[in-house]
C-alpha positions as CSV (number, residue, x, y, z in Angstrom):
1,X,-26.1,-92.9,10.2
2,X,-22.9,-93.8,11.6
3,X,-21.9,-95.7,14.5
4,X,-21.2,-94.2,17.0
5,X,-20.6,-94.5,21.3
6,X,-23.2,-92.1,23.4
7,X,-21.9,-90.7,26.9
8,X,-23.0,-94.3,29.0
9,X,-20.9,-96.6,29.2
10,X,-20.1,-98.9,32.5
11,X,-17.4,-101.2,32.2
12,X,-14.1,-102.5,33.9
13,X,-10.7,-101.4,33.1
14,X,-9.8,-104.4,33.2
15,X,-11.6,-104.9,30.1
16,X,-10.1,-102.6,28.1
17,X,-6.8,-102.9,26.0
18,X,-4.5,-100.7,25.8
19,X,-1.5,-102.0,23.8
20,X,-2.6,-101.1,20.0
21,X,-2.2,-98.4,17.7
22,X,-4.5,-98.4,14.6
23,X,-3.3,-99.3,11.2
24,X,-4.8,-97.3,8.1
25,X,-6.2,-94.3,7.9
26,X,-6.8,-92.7,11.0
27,X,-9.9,-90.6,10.1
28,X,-11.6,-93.9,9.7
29,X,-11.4,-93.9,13.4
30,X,-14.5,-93.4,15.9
31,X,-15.6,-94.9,18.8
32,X,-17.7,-97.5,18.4
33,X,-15.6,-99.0,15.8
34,X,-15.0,-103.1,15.8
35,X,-11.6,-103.9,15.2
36,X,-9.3,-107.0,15.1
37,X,-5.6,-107.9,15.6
38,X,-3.3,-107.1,12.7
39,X,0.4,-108.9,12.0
40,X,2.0,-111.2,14.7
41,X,-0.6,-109.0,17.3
42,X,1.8,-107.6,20.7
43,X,4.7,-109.2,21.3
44,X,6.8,-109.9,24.5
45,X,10.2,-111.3,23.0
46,X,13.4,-110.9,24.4
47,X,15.3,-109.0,21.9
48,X,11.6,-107.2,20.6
49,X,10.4,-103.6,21.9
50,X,6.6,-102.9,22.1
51,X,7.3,-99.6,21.0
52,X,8.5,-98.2,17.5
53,X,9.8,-94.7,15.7
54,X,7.1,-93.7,13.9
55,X,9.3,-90.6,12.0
56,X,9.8,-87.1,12.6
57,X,6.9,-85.2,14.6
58,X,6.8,-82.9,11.5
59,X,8.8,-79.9,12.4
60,X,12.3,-80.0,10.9
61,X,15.2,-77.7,12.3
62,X,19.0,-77.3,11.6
63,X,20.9,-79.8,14.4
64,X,17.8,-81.1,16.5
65,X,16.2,-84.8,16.2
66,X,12.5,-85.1,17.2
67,X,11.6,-88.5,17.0
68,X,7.8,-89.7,17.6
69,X,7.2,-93.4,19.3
70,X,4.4,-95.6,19.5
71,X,3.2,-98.8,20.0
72,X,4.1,-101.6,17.1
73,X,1.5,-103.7,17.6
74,X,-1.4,-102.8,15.8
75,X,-5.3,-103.1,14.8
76,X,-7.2,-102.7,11.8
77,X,-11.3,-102.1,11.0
78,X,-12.9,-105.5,11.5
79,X,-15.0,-107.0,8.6
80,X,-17.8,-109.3,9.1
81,X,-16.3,-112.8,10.1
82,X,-13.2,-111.5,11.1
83,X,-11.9,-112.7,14.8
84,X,-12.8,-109.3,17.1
85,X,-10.6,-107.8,19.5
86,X,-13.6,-105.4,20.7
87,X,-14.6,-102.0,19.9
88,X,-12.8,-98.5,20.0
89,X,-13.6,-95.9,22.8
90,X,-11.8,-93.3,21.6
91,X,-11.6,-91.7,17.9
92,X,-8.5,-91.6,16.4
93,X,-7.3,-88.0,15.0
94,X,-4.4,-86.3,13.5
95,X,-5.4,-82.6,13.6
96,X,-7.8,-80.5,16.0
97,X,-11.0,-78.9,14.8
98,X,-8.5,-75.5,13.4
99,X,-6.6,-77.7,11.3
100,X,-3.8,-77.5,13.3
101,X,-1.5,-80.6,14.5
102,X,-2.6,-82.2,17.9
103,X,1.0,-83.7,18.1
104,X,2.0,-80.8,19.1
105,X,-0.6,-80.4,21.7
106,X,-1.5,-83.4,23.8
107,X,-3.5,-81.3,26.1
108,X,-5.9,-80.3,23.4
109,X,-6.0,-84.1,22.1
110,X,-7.2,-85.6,25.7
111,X,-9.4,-82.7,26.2
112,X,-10.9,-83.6,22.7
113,X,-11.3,-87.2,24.1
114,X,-9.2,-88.6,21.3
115,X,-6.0,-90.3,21.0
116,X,-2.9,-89.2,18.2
117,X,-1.9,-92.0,15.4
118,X,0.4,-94.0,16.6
119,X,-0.9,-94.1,20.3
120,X,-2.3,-97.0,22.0
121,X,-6.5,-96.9,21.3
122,X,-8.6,-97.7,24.7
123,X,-10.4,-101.1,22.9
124,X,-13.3,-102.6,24.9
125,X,-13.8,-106.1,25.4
126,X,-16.8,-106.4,27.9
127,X,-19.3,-103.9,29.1
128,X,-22.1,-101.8,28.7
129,X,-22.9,-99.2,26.2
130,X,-25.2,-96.3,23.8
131,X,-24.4,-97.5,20.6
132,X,-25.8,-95.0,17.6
133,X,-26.0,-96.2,14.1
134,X,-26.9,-100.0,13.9
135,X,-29.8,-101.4,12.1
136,X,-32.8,-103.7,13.2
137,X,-32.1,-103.9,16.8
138,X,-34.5,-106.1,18.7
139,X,-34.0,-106.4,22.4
140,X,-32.7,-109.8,23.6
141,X,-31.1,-110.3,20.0
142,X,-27.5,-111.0,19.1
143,X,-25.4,-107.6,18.2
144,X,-22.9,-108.6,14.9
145,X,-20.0,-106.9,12.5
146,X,-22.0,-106.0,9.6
147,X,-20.0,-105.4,6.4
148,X,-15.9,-104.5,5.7
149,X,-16.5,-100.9,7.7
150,X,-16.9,-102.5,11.5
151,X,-20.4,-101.3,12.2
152,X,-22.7,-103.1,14.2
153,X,-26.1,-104.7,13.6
154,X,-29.0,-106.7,14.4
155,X,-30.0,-110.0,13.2
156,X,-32.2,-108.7,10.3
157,X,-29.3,-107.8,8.3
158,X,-26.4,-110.5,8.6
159,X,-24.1,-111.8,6.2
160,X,-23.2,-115.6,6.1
161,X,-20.0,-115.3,7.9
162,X,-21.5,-112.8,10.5
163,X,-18.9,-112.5,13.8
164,X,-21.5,-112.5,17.1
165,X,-19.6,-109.4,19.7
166,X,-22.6,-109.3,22.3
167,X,-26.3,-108.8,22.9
168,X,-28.7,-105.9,22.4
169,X,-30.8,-104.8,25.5
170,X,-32.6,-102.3,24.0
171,X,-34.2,-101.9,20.3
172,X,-33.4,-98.7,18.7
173,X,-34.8,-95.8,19.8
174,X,-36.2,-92.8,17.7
175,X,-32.6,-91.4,17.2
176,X,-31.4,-94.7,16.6
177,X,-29.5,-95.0,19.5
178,X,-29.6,-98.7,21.6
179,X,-28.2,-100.3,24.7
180,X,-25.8,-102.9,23.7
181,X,-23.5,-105.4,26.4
182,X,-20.9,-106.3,24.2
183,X,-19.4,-110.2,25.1
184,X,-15.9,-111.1,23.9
């Protein structure tokens, strides 16, 4: 099953970052994902912009420049022992559910509830959510990065160099969905 973020979540703004786009393949992206801090991370230097031309929007026409920005610093997919930013609250997406480019529709992409490659992902650091997808849960037990694909798991199933994000308050329940306060 994959992992996954259900409807309740209760958290802070202020715990959520807002400064990174993701690196790699954006269909990768879901909420729910754990992800860590790629490169030299954001950077606030004097001669340095936090934004950068991503390329043409994809629409080329005699005599007219359309170039895309968005934000240089950048996360990837966390692996188990890696150093974790938090996890993603929105999915990452390129094209709408007809194929077509949501790029050219930012309306359609925010009703969607997802955010264009290239764009800043909401990442959350601290808070309360339904997490779908992660494997012997117990209640009380320690929630971890399982594997190279930043899913979450219970203790049961932890490599060596397992990286600890939170706690489980729930075990799973029959749709394998559990309550998870996530602690970075």
């Amino acid at each position: 099953m994959a992992h996954n973020l259900r409807p309740f979540r209760q958290y802070s703004e202020n715990d959520v970052v807002n400064l990174f786009a993701f690196s790699g393949d954006s269909t990768l992206v879901v909420k729910g994902l754990a992800v860590k801090v790629t490169g030299d991370g954001w950077t606030n230097e004097a001669n340095s912009s936090p934004v950068e031309t991503l390329g043409s929007v994809g629409a080329s026409y005699t005599n007219v420049v359309s170039q895309r920005y968005g934000a240089k610093a950048k996360v990837a997919v966390a692996a188990s022992g890696d150093a974790i930013l938090g996890i993603t609250l929105m999915d990452v997406r390129e094209l709408d559910e007809n194929g077509e480019k949501l790029v050219f529709n930012p309306r359609k992409a925010a009703e969607m509830g997802v955010v264009i490659s290239g764009q800043a992902v909401p990442i959350l650091t601290k808070g309360l959510v339904l997490y779908s997808g992660a494997s012997n849960v117990a209640a009380g037990s320690a929630a971890y990065v399982s594997g190279a694909a930043g899913e979450l798991a219970g203790q049961a199933t932890l490599p060596a160099n397992a990286t600890r994000v939170g706690k489980w308050l729930s075990k799973n329940d029959a749709n394998g969905v559990a309550l998870l306060k996530i602690e970075l």
